[in-house]
C-alpha positions in Angstrom: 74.0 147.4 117.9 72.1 144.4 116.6 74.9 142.0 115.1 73.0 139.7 113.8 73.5 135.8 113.2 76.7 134.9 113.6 78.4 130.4 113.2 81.1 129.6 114.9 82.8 125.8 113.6 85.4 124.8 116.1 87.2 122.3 113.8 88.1 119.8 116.5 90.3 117.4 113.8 93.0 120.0 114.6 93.5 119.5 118.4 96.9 117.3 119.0 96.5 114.0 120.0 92.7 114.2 119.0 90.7 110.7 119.7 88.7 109.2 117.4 86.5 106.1 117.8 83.6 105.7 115.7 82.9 101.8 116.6 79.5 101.7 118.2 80.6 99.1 120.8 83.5 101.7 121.7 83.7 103.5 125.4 83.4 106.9 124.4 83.6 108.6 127.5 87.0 110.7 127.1 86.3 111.1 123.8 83.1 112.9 124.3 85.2 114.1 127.5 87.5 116.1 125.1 84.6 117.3 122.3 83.1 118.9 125.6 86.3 120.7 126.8 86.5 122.1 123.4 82.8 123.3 123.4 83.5 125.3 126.8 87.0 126.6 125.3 84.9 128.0 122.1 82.2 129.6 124.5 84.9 131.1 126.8 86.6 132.6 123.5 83.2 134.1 122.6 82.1 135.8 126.1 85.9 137.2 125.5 84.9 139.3 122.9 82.8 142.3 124.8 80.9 142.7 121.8 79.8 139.0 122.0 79.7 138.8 125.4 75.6 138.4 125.8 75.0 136.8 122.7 72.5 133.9 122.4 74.5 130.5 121.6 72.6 127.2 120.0 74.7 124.7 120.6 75.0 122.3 117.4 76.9 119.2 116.6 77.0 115.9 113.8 77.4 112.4 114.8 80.0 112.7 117.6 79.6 116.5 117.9 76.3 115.3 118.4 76.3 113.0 120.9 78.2 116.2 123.1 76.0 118.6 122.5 73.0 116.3 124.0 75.2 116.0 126.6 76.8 119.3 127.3 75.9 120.5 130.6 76.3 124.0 131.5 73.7 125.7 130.4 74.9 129.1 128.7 73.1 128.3 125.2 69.2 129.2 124.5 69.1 125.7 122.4 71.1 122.6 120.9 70.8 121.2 118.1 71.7 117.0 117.6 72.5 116.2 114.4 73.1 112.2 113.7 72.4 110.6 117.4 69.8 109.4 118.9 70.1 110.0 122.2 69.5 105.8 123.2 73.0 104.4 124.9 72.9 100.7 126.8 75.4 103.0 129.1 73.4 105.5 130.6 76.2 108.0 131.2 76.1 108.1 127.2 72.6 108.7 126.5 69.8 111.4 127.0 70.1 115.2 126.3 70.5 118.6 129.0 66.6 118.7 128.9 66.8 122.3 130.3 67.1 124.0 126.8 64.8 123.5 123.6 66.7 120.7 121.3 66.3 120.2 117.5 67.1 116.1 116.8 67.4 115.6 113.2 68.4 112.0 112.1 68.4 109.7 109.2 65.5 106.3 109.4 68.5 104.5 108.2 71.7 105.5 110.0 73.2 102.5 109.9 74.9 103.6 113.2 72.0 104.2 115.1 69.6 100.2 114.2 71.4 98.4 116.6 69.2 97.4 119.8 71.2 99.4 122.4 71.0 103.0 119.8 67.6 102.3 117.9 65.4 105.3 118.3 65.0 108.8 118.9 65.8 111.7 121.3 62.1 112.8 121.9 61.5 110.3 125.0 64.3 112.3 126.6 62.7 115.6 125.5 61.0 118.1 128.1 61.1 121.3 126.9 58.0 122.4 125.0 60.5 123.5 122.2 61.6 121.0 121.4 61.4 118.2 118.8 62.7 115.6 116.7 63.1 114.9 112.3 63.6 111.9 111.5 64.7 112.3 107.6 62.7 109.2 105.7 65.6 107.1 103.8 68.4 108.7 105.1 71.5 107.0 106.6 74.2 109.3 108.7 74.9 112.0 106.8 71.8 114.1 107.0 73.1 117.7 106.9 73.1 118.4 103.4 69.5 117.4 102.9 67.2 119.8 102.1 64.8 118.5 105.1 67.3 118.9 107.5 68.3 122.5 106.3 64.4 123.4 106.4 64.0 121.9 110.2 67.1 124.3 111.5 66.0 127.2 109.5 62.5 127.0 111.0 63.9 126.1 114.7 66.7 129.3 114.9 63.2 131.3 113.8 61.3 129.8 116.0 63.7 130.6 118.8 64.0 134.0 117.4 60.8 134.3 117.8 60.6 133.8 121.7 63.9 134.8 122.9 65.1 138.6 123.0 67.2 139.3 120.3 68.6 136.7 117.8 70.0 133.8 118.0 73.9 132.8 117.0 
């Protein structure tokens, strides 16, 4: 039975003793750390489910949520999408993406987090999947998502990847 397309929104504000640094100059290494734990915790409560078991997962997180999905190593999802990063670090343990699987980049020209000289850019120099590809939305700061533009560039990446995977996906 075909179940269709299915979100999932971990809602990581919840977690006890959740950290939350949004400085730019900031170490975000356990930070990212815990966003990354929680993205395994919500795929192992998927594969739980028999019924969900085999589904197709695209990975997708905003600004921080972001910045772990680019990261996210195990590769158990058909595609990611980054939302709000640009995938540029001065640390290199904090920038690039998992280049295995297709990535959607969608960010504002003017996210006034991402113009200093150590974050200015975008994720396609890290990009190596022929499915892959970054939206930059034209006078835009951070919060992209609502934007019509950004809706449009997801809509038309989950079809694309409908389109050459088996099956749809979530």
């Amino acid at each position: 039975k075909n179940l269709g397309q299915m979100y999932v929104a971990p809602d990581s504000l919840r977690r006890p003793g959740r950290k939350i640094d949004c400085r730019v100059s900031a170490d975000k290494k356990e930070t990212i750390r815990e966003r990354d734990q929680e993205i395994d915790y919500a795929i192992r409560q998927i594969r739980a489910n028999p019924k969900l078991k085999n589904i197709k997962i695209v990975l997708m997180g905003f600004s921080e949520g972001a910045v772990t999905v680019a990261l996210h190593r195990p590769d158990v999802e058909v595609a990611r999408i980054v939302v709000g990063w640009s995938c540029q670090s001065a640390d290199p343990w904090y920038q690039g993406l998992n280049k295995t699987t297709p990535v959607l980049a969608i960010e504002g020209s003017e996210d006034h987090y991402l113009q200093n000289s150590s974050n200015r850019g975008n994720c396609s120099k890290y990009m190596t999947n022929k499915n892959s590809k970054t939206v930059v939305i034209p006078h835009r700061d951070h919060e992209v998502l609502p934007e019509p533009e950004t809706k449009k560039a997801i809509r038309e990446f989950i079809d694309e990847l409908s389109a050459t995977t088996e099956g749809d996906p979530a």
